[in-house]
FINU-485884 format. One line per 10 residues: for each residue x, y, z of C-alpha. Coordinates in nm, 3 decimals, always signed. Layout:
N
X:Y:Z; ...
//
This chain:
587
+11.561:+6.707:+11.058; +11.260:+6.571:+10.907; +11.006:+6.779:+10.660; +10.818:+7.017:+10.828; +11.024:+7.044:+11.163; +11.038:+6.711:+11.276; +10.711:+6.617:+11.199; +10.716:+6.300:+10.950; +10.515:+6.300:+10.624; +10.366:+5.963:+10.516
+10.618:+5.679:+10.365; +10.640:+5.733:+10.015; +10.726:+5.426:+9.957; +10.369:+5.257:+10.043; +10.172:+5.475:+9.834; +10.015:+5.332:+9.552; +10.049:+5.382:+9.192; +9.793:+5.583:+9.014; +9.703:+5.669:+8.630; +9.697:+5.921:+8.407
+9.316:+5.985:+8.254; +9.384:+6.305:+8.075; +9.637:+6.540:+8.011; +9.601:+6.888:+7.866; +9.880:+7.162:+7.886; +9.995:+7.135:+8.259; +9.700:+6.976:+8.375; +9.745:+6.590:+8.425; +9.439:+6.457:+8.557; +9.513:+6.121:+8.738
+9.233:+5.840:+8.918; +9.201:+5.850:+9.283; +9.361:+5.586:+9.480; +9.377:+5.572:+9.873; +9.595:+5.836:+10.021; +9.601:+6.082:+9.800; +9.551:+6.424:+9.950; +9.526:+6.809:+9.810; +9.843:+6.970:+9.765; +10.068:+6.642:+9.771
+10.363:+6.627:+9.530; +10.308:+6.365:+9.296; +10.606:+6.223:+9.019; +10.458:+6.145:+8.655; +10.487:+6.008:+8.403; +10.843:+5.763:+8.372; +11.057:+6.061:+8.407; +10.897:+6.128:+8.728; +10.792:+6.508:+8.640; +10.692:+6.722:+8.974
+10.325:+6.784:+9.005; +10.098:+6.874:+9.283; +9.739:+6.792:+9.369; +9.513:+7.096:+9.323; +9.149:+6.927:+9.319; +9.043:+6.575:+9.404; +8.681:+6.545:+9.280; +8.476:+6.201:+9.335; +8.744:+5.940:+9.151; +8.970:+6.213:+8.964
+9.291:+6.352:+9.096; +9.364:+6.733:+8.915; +9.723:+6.789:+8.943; +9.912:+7.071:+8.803; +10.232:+6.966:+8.657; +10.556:+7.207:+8.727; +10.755:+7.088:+8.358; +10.654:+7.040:+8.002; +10.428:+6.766:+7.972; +10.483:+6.672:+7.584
+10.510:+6.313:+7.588; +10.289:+6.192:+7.873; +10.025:+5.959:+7.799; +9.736:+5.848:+7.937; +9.793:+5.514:+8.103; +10.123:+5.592:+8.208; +10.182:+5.580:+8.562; +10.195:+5.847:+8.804; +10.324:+5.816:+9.206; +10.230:+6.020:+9.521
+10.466:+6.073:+9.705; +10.312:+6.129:+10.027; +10.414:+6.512:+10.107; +10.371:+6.841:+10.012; +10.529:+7.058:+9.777; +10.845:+7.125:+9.968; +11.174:+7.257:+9.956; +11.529:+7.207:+10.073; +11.666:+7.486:+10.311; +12.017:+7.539:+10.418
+12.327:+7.634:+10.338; +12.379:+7.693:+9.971; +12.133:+7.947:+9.900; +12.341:+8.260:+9.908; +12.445:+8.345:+9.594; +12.227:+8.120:+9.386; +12.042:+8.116:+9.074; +11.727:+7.869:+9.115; +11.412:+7.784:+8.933; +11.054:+7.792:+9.062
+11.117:+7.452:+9.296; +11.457:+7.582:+9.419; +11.613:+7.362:+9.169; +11.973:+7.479:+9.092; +12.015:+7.645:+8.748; +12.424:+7.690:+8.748; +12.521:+7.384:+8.557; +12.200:+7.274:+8.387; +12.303:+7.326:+7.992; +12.090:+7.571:+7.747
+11.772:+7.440:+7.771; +11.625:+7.272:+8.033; +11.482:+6.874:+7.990; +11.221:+6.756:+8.171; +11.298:+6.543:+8.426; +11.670:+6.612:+8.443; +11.712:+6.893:+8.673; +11.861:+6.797:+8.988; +11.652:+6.872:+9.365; +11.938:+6.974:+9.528
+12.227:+7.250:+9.571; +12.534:+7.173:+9.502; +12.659:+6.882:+9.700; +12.979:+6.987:+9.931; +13.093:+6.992:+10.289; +12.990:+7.266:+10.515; +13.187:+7.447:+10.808; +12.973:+7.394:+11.117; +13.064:+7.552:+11.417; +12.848:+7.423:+11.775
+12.689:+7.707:+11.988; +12.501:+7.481:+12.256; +12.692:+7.171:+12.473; +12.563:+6.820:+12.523; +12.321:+6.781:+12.802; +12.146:+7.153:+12.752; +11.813:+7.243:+12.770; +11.713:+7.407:+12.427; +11.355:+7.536:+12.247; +11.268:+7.576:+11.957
+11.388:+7.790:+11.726; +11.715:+7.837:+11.932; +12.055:+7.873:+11.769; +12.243:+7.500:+11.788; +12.555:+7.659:+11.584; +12.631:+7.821:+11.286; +12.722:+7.777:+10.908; +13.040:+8.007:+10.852; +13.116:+7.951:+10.484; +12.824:+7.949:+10.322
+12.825:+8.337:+10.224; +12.865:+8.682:+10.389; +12.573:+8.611:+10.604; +12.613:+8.333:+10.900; +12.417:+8.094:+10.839; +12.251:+7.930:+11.185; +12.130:+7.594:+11.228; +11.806:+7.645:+11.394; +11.598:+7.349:+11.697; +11.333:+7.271:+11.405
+10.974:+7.373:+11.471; +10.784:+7.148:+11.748; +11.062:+7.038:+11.873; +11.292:+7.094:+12.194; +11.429:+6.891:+12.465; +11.772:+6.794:+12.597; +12.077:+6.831:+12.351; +12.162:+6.455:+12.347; +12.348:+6.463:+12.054; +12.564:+6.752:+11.884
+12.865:+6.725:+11.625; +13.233:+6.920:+11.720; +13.303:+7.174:+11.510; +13.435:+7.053:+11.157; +13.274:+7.006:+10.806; +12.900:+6.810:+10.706; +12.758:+6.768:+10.452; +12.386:+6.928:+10.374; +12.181:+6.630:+10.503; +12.425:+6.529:+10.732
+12.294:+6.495:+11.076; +12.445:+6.750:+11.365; +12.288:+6.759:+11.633; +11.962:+6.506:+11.833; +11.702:+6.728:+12.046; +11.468:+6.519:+12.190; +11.479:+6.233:+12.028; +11.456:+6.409:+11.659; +11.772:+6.442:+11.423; +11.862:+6.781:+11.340
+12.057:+6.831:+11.011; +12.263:+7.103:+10.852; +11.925:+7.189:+10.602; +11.589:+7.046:+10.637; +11.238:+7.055:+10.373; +11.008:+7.293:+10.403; +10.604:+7.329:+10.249; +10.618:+7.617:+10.035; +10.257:+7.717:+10.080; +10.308:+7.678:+10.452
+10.439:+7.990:+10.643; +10.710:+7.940:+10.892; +10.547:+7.928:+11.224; +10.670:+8.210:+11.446; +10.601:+8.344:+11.801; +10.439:+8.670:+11.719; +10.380:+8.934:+11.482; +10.485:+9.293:+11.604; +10.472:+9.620:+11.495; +10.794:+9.778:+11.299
+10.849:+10.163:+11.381; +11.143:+10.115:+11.233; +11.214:+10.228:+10.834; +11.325:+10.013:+10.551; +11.599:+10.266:+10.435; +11.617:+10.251:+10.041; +11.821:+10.544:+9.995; +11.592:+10.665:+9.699; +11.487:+10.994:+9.776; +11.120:+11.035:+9.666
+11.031:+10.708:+9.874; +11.238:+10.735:+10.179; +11.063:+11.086:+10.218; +10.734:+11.081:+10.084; +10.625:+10.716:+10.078; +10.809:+10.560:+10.299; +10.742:+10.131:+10.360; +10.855:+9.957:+10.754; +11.038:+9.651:+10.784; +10.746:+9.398:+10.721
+10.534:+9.576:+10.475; +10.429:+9.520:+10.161; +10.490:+9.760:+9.862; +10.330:+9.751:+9.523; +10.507:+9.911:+9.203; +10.278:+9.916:+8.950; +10.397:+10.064:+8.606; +10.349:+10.034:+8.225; +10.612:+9.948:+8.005; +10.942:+10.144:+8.008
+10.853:+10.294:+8.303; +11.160:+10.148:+8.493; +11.011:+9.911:+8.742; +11.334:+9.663:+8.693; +11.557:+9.973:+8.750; +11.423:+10.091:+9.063; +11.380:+9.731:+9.216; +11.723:+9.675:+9.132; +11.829:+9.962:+9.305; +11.641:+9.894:+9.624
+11.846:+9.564:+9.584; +12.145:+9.727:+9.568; +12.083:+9.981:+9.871; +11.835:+9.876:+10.087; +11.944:+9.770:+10.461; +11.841:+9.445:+10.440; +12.031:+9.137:+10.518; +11.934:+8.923:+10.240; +11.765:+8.953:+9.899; +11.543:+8.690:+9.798
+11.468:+8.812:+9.392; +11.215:+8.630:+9.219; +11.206:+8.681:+8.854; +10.831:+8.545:+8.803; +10.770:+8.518:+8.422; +10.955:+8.794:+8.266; +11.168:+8.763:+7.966; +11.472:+8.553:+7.966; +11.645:+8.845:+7.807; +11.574:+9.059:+8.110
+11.641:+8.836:+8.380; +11.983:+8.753:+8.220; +12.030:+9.100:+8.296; +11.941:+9.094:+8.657; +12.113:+8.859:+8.675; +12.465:+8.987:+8.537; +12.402:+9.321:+8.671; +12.376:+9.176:+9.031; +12.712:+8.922:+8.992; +12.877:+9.299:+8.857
+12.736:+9.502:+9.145; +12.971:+9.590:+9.449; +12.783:+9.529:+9.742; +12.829:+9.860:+9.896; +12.763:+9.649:+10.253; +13.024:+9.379:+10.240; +13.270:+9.555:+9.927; +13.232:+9.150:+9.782; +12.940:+9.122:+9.512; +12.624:+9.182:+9.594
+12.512:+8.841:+9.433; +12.686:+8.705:+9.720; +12.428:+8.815:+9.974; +12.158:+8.749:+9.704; +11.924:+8.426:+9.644; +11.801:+8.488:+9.285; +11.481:+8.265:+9.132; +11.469:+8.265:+8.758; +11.157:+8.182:+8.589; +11.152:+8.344:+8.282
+10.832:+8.340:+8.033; +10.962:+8.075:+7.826; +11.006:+7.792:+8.153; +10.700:+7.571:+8.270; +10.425:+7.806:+8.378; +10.304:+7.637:+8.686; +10.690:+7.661:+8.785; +10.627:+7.999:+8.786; +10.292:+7.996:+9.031; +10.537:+7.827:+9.258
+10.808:+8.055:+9.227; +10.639:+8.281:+9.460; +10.590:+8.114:+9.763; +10.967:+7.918:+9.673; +11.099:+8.304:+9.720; +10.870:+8.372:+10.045; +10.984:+8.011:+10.209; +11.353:+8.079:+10.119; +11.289:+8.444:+10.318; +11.090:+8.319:+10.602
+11.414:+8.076:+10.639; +11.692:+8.363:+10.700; +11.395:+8.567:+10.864; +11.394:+8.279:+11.139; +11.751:+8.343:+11.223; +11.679:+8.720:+11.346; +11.759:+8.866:+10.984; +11.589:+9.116:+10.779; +11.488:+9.002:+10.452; +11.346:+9.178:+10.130
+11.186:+8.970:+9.860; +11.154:+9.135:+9.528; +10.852:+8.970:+9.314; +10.892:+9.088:+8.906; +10.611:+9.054:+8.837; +10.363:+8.963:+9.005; +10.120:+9.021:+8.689; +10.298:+8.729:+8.538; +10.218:+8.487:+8.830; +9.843:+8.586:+8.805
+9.878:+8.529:+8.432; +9.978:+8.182:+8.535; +9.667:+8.126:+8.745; +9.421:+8.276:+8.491; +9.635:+7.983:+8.238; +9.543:+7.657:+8.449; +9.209:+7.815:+8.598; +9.078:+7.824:+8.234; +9.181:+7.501:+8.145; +9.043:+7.336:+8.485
+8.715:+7.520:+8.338; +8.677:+7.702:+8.636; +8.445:+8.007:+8.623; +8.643:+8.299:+8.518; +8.582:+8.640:+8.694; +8.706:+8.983:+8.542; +8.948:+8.947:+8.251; +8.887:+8.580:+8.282; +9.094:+8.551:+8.600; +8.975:+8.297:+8.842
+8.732:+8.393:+9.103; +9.001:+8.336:+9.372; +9.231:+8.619:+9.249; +9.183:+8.830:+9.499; +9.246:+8.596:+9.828; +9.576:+8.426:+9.651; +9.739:+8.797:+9.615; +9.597:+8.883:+9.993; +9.771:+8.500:+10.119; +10.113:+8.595:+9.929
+10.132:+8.955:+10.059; +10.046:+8.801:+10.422; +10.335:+8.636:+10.495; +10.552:+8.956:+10.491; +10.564:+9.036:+10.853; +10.774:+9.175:+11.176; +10.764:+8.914:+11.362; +10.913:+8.774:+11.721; +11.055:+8.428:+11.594; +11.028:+8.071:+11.808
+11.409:+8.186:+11.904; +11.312:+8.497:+12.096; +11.471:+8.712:+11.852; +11.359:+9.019:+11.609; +11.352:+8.949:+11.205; +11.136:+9.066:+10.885; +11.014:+8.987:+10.530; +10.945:+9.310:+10.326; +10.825:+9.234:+10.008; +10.802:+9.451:+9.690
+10.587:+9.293:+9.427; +10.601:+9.426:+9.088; +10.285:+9.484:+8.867; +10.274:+9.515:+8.495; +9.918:+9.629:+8.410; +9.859:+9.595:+8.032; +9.886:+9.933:+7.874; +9.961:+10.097:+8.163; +9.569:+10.005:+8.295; +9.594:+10.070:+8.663
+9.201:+9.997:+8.692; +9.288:+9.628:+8.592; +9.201:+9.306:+8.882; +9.608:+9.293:+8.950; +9.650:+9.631:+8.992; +9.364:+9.685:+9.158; +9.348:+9.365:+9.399; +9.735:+9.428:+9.473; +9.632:+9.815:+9.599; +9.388:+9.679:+9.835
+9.619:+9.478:+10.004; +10.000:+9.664:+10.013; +10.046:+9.871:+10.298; +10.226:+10.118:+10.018; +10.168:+10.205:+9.652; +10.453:+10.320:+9.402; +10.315:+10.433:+9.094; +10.530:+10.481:+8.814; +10.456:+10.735:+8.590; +10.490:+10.754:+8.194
+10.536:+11.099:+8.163; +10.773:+11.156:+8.416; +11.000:+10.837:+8.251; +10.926:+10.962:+7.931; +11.081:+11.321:+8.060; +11.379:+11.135:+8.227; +11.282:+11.215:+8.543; +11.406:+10.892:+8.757; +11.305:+10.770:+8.969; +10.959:+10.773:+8.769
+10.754:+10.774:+9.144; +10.424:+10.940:+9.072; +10.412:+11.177:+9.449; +10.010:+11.228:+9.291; +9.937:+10.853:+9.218; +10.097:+10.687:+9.521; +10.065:+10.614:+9.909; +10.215:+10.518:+10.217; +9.996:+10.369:+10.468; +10.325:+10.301:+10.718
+10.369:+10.767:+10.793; +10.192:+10.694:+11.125; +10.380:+10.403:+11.243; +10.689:+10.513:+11.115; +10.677:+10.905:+11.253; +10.742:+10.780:+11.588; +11.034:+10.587:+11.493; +11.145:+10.935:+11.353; +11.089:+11.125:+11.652; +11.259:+10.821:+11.843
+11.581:+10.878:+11.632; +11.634:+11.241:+11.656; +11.424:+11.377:+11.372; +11.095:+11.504:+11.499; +11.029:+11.740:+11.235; +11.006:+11.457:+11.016; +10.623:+11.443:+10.967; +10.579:+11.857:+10.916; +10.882:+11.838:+10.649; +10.712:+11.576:+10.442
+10.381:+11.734:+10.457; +10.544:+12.033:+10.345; +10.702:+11.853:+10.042; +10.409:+11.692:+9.935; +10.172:+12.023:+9.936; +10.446:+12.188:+9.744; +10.385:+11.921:+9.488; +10.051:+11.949:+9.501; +10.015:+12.310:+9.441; +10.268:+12.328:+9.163
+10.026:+11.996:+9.015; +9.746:+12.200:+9.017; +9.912:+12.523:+8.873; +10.080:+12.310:+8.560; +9.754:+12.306:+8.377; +9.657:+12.710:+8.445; +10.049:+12.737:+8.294; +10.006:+12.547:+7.955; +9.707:+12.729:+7.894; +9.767:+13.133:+8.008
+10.145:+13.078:+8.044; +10.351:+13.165:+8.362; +10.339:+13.559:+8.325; +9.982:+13.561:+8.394; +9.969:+13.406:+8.732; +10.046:+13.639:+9.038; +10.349:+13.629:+9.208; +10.278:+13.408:+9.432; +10.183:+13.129:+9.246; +10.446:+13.214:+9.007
+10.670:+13.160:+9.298; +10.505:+12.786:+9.379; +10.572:+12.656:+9.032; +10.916:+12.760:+9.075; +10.899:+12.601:+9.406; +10.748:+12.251:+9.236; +11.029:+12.254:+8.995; +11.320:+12.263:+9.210; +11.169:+12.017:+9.491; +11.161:+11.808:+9.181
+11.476:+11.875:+9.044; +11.709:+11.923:+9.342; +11.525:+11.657:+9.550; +11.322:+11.382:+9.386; +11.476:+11.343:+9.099; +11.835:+11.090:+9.119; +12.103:+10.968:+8.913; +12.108:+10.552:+8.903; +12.460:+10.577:+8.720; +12.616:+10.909:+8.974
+12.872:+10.762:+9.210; +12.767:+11.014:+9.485; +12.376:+11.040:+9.380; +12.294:+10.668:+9.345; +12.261:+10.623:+9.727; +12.102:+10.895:+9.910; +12.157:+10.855:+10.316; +11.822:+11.020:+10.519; +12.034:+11.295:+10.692; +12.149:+11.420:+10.332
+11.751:+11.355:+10.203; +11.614:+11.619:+10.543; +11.887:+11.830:+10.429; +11.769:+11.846:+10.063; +11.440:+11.898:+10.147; +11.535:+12.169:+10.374; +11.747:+12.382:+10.157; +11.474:+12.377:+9.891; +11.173:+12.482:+10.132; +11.384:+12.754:+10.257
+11.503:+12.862:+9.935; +11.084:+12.862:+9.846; +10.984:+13.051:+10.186; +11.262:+13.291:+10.075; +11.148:+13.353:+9.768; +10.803:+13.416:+9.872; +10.905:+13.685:+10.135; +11.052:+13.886:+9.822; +10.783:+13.876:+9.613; +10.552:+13.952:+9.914
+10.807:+14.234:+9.984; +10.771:+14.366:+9.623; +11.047:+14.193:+9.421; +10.876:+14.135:+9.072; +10.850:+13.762:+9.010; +11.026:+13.779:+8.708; +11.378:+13.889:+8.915; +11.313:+13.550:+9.127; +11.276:+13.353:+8.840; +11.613:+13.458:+8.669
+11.828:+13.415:+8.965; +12.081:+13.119:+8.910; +11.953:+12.774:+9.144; +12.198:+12.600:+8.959; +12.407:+12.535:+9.281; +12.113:+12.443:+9.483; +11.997:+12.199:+9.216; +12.359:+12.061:+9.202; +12.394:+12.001:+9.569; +12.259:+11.642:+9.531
+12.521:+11.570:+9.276; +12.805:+11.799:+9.424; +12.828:+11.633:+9.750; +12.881:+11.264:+9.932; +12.585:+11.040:+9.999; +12.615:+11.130:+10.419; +12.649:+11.491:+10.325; +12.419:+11.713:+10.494; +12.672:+11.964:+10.649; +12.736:+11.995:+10.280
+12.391:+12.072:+10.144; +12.352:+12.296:+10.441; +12.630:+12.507:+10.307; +12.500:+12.536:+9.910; +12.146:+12.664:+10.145; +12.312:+12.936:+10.337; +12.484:+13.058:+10.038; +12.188:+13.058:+9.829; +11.974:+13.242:+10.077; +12.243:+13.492:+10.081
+12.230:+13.542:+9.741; +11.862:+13.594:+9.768; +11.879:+13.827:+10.026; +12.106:+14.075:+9.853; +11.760:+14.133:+9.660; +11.596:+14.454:+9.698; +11.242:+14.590:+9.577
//
């Protein structure tokens, strides 16, 4: 298959040579020849470093170069190649470590040279298995066969884009290589992978609404702020607020088919982390590693920055890919702050007229184009796949009012604040229930209702006004102290600390508490309400507050600890037994 579906980008091979005029940083500014266009990849320099054309203006080329520059001259030679910024799909992916251009990173030494990095994954035979026959009618987007070593997903081999016809052509089942050709649909080649534009999204056949939950299996968002297949989630947080450690948990539990992680300019440190920490982790799907079901995109703060404004839409291409074969994908962006960072670099050296914090003036519409491409969608095969994406933001100094943080709010359909002081008290995860949002509670409470749960809705309104009131009561008790308030009250701060304690709070590191299934999270949320409705009818009764306040929740508190992931029936038990206890309490 030829780049971009079938459709054939210009020979490279009759494009003319240009020159370098100027080069500063990762800007290379070239002179115009004829048939040079905006956002074509260009090699410079004699070790043919990737760049792509951001701004032609009268006889100069801008073109923002995606390796170190040092060493490039002007004079030297630089050659369009007569396409866009693509990259290779296929088989291969699963289980990867890239760069910001999908270049492999398993292999490539210490440090990485300009110009040496190979364009491809690694070069082996494939097991392809034919799902069509010669001679059949086909569209586009359908299923010609399958890919059944290339990880613990099956990965299909797709009719490209634009095309369909008759199946004149299609290989037995046996092994090909990457670029090896399988299959001819009217009159175009179809091979194992195929190139694909980065900035371009994957064309499907129609967007659709999800009423169906992106299960996490951490409490405090699968309740209160819960995100649909397709959304878009925002996790803003300062530092050592435990951003990484929550995104790496949704990696580890979410039920999505594929993980597309995109370490965007974070410390190399860090990522090497990730990275470890995901070949270690026992995908709790599968019982192989998690890794295996995992395409991971390293760009850490010390590779080429434009790499790293790449890296982005790399990770959404590679997603849109496996979302095209009826999968659901998640694509985790840390950070996002760091790609902006990247933007605000090259913007200020184009000379571009900075906006607020000297970001360029176009800040807001490339965060709104990246978050756009996560979708629900109906794909060209007929068939029902997502891209959920979870960008992280670093706000200096924990800033939330800065353009990132604030652009990024506008345009997620959900907002995870993490908060300092509940990190800094070990609360995990750190999920601010005053400072966050879920715009998805409408869509999703008839999903809820569709599966069985209709009380869904009233039980997290419940949870979240029991927050709220204990919220507002925390400042009264720092300054008069608990004994002054009436009973009541007294009775809703006790009710805010064990909703936080016995329900939001969870153990990364607890074998039974690290994964929280929704029947066991209803069941939580249950047995604490009850326990609080409880204790108000014995203070209302005449039960001095104090009595309420001594008795022993330790068991309740325990329950999400005590028992299995699944466990409601379990949870439901520690309830009963705790309202008994209660009710042996007399005026």
């Amino acid at each position: 298959m030829t780049e971009a579906g079938g459709r054939r980008g210009r020979p490279a091979a009759r494009q003319p040579v240009s020159r370098i005029l100027r080069v500063t940083g990762p800007l290379v500014e070239l002179g115009y020849t004829s048939g040079i266009a905006m956002y074509d990849l260009v090699s410079i320099g004699p070790a043919g470093l990737p760049g792509e054309v951001v701004a032609i203006r009268g006889d100069v080329v801008t073109v923002q170069a995606y390796e170190y520059t040092g060493g490039l001259a002007p004079g030297q030679t630089a050659q369009p190649q007569g396409r866009p910024l693509s990259v290779r799909l296929g088989p291969g992916l699963l289980g990867g470590i890239f760069d910001g251009l999908l270049r492999p990173l398993s292999g490539a030494g210490d440090w990485l040279l300009p110009g040496t990095q190979r364009t491809a994954a690694e070069e082996r035979a494939w097991s392809f298995s034919p799902l069509v026959t010669q001679g059949e009618q086909v569209t586009e987007g359908q299923m010609l066969g399958e890919i059944r070593d290339a990880g613990p997903v099956p990965v299909r081999v797709l009719v490209p884009p634009g095309c369909a016809g008759e199946v004149a052509e299609i290989s037995g089942a046996g092994e090909h290589a990457r670029d090896a050709t399988v299959a001819v649909v009217g009159g175009a080649e179809v091979t194992v992978g195929a190139l694909w534009p980065v900035r371009r999204p994957r064309p499907v056949r129609e967007r659709v609404d999800s009423h169906e939950a992106l299960t996490t299996g951490q409490r405090v968002i699968d309740l209160l702020f819960p995100v649909a297949r397709g959304s878009t989630v925002a996790v803003p947080g300062g530092f050592g607020t435990g951003k990484t450690m929550l995104l790496q948990q949704i990696a580890k539990w979410c039920d999505a088919d594929v993980i597309v992680y995109v370490g965007c300019g974070e410390r190399g440190n860090e990522m090497a982390d990730v990275i470890t920490e995901l070949a270690e982790l026992r995908d709790p799907r599968t019982g192989g590693r998690l890794a295996d079901r995992t395409v991971t995109i390293a760009n850490t703060s010390n590779m080429p920055m434009m790499a790293r404004e790449a890296s982005v839409y790399t990770g959404m291409t590679v997603a849109e890919y496996f979302r095209d074969m009826g999968l659901d994908v998640v694509v985790i962006a840390d950070s996002t702050s760091r790609w902006a960072e990247a933007l605000r670099e090259f913007a200020s050296r184009t000379g571009a007229l900075p906006a607020e914090e000297g970001y360029p003036a176009g800040l807001a519409s490339a965060i709104a184009a990246f978050y756009e491409r996560a979708a629900s969608v109906m794909t060209l095969g007929g068939t029902r796949g997502s891209v959920t994406v979870i960008g992280a933001v670093s706000p200096p100094g924990g800033d939330m009012t800065e353009p990132v943080t604030a652009h990024t709010e506008r345009f997620v359909r959900c907002l995870w604040t993490l908060d300092r002081d509940l990190a800094y008290a070990r609360h995990y995860p750190a999920v601010s229930w005053a400072g966050s949002f879920s715009r998805d509670v409408p869509v999703l409470s008839a999903g809820h209702r569709a599966l069985g749960d209709p009380a869904w809705v009233r039980r997290r309104e419940r949870v979240g006004a029991v927050l709220a009131e204990a919220d507002r009561l925390a400042d009264l008790v720092e300054l008069i102290g608990i004994a002054a308030l009436p009973a009541r009250e007294r009775i809703s701060v006790l009710a805010g600390r064990l909703m936080r304690e016995g329900v939001l709070q969870q153990s990364a590191l607890s074998e039974k508490d690290a994964y929280c299934g929704p029947e066991k999270t209803a069941s939580l949320a249950d047995a604490v309400l009850a326990v609080a409705d409880r204790c108000r009818e014995l203070v209302d009764s005449g039960v001095p507050a104090a009595s309420v306040e001594e008795v022993d929740f330790g068991p309740l508190l325990r329950a999400r600890e005590d028992t299995g992931p699944y466990d409601a029936t379990g949870v439901a038990a520690r309830r009963d037994a705790m309202l008994a206890r209660l009710g042996d309490m007399r005026p």
